[in-house]
FITOR-798678 format. One line per field, with one value per residue (C-alpha): x, y, z; residue in three letters. Coordinates in nm, 4 decimals. Layout:
<pts>
c1	X_... $
c2	Y_... $
c3	Z_... $
rest	ala_... $
</pts>
This chain:
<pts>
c1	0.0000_0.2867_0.4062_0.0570_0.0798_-0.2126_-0.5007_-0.4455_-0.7223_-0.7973_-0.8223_-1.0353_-1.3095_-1.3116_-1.3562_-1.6117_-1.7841_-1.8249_-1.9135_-2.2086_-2.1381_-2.3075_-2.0432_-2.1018_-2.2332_-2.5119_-2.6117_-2.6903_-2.8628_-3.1036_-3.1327_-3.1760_-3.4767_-3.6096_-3.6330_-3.8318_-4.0364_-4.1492_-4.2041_-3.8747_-3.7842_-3.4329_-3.0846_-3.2250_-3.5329_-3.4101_-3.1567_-3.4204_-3.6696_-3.4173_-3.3085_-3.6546_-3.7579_-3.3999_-3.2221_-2.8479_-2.6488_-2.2220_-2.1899_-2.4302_-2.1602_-1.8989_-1.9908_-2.0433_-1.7852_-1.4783_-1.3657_-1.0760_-1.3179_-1.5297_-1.2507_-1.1144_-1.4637_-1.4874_-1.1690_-1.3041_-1.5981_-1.3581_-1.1483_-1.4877_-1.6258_-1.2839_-1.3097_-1.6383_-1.5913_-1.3117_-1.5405_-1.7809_-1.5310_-1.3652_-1.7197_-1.8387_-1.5027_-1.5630_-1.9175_-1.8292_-1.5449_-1.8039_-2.0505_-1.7633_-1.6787_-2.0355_-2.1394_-2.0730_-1.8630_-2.0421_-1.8843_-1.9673_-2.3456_-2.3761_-2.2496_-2.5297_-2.7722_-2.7518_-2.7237_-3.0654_-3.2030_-3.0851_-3.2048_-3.5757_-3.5906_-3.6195_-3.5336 $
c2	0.0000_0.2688_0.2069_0.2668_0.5927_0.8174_0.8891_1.1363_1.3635_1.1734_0.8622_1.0285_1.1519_0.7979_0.6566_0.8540_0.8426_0.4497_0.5361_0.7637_1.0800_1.3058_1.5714_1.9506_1.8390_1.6147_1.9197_2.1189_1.8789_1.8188_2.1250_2.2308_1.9932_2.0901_2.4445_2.3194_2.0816_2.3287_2.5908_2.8037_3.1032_3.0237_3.2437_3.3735_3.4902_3.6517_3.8294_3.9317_4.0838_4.2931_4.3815_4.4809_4.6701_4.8754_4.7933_4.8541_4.5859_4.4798_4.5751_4.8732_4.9444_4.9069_5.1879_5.4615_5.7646_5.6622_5.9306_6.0529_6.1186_6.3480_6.5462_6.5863_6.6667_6.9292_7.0531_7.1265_7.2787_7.5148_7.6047_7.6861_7.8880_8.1092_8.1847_8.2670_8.4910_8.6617_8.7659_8.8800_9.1092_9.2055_9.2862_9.4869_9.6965_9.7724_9.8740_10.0838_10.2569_10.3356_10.4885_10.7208_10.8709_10.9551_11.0394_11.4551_11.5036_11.6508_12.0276_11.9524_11.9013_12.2399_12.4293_12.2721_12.2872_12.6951_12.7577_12.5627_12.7169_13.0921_13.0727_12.8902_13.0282_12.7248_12.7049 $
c3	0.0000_0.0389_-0.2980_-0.4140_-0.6280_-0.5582_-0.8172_-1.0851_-1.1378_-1.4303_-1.2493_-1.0165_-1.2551_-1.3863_-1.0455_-0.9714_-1.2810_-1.2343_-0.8792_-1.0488_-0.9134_-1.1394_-1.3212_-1.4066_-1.7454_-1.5402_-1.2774_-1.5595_-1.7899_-1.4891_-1.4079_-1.7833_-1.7887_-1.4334_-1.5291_-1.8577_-1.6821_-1.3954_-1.6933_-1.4684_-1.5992_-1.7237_-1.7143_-2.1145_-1.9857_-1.6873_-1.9173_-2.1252_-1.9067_-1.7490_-2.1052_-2.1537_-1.8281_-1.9249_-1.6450_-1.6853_-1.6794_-1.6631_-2.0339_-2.0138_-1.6727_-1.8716_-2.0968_-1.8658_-1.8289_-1.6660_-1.3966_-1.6013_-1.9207_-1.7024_-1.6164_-1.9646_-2.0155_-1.7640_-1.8359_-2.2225_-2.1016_-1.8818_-2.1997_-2.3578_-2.0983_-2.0675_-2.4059_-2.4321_-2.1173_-2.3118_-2.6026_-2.4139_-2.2234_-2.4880_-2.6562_-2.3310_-2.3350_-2.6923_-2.6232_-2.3492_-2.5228_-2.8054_-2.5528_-2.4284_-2.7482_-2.8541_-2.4746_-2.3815_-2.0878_-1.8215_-1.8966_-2.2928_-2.1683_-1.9413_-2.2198_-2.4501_-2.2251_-2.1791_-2.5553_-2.5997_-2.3008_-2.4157_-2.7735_-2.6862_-2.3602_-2.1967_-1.8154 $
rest	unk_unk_unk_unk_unk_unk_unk_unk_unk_unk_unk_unk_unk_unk_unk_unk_unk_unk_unk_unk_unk_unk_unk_unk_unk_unk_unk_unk_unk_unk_unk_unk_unk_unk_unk_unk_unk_unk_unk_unk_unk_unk_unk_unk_unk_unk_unk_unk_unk_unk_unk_unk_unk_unk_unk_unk_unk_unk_unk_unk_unk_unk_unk_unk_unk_unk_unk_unk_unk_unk_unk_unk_unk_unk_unk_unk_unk_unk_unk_unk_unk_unk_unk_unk_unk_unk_unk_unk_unk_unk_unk_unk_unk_unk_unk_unk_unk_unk_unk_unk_unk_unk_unk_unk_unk_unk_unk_unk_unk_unk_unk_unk_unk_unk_unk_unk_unk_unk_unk_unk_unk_unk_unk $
</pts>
């Protein structure tokens, strides 16, 4: 008996296989037919109601934005905004330094204000 080698894995399935102990193949052939017999809802149909009802699933997961793609993202949006901001300032200054050159200084407005009021007589 020591000079017995042990059983190879092999060996083993054999063995056991003669014995009758049912393999993974068996398990899911009965359970296959269970599910059918019993009218089950099987691992397809679960898949597919859950495909149906739109529930996300590890593919669907896998899809989403990543952490570093919303902060390229944001980062984009940032570059966008600062330029946009720039226009706009660059628009307002313009605007404003159009407004001063057609606006009267206060001393250009008191001296047109008493010519119209000497020659109609207003105020």
């Amino acid at each position: 008996m020591v000079k017995d080698k042990p059983l190879t894995r092999k060996e083993l399935v054999k063995t056991l296989k003669e014995v009758g102990v049912a393999t993974k193949d068996d398990v899911r052939q009965i359970v296959g037919e269970e599910i059918t017999k019993r009218k089950l809802a099987s691992r397809d149909d679960v898949r597919q109601i859950v495909k149906e009802m739109g529930v996300a699933t590890k593919d669907d997961l896998k899809k989403f934005a990543t952490k570093d793609d919303l902060v390229k993202s944001e980062n984009r949006l940032e570059r966008k905004l600062v330029i946009r901001m720039n226009k706009m300032e660059r628009s307002l200054s313009q605007s404003i330094a159009d407004f001063v050159e057609t606006t009267p200084t206060r001393q250009e407005f008191e001296v047109l204000k008493e010519r119209v009021s000497g020659k109609y007589g207003l105020i």
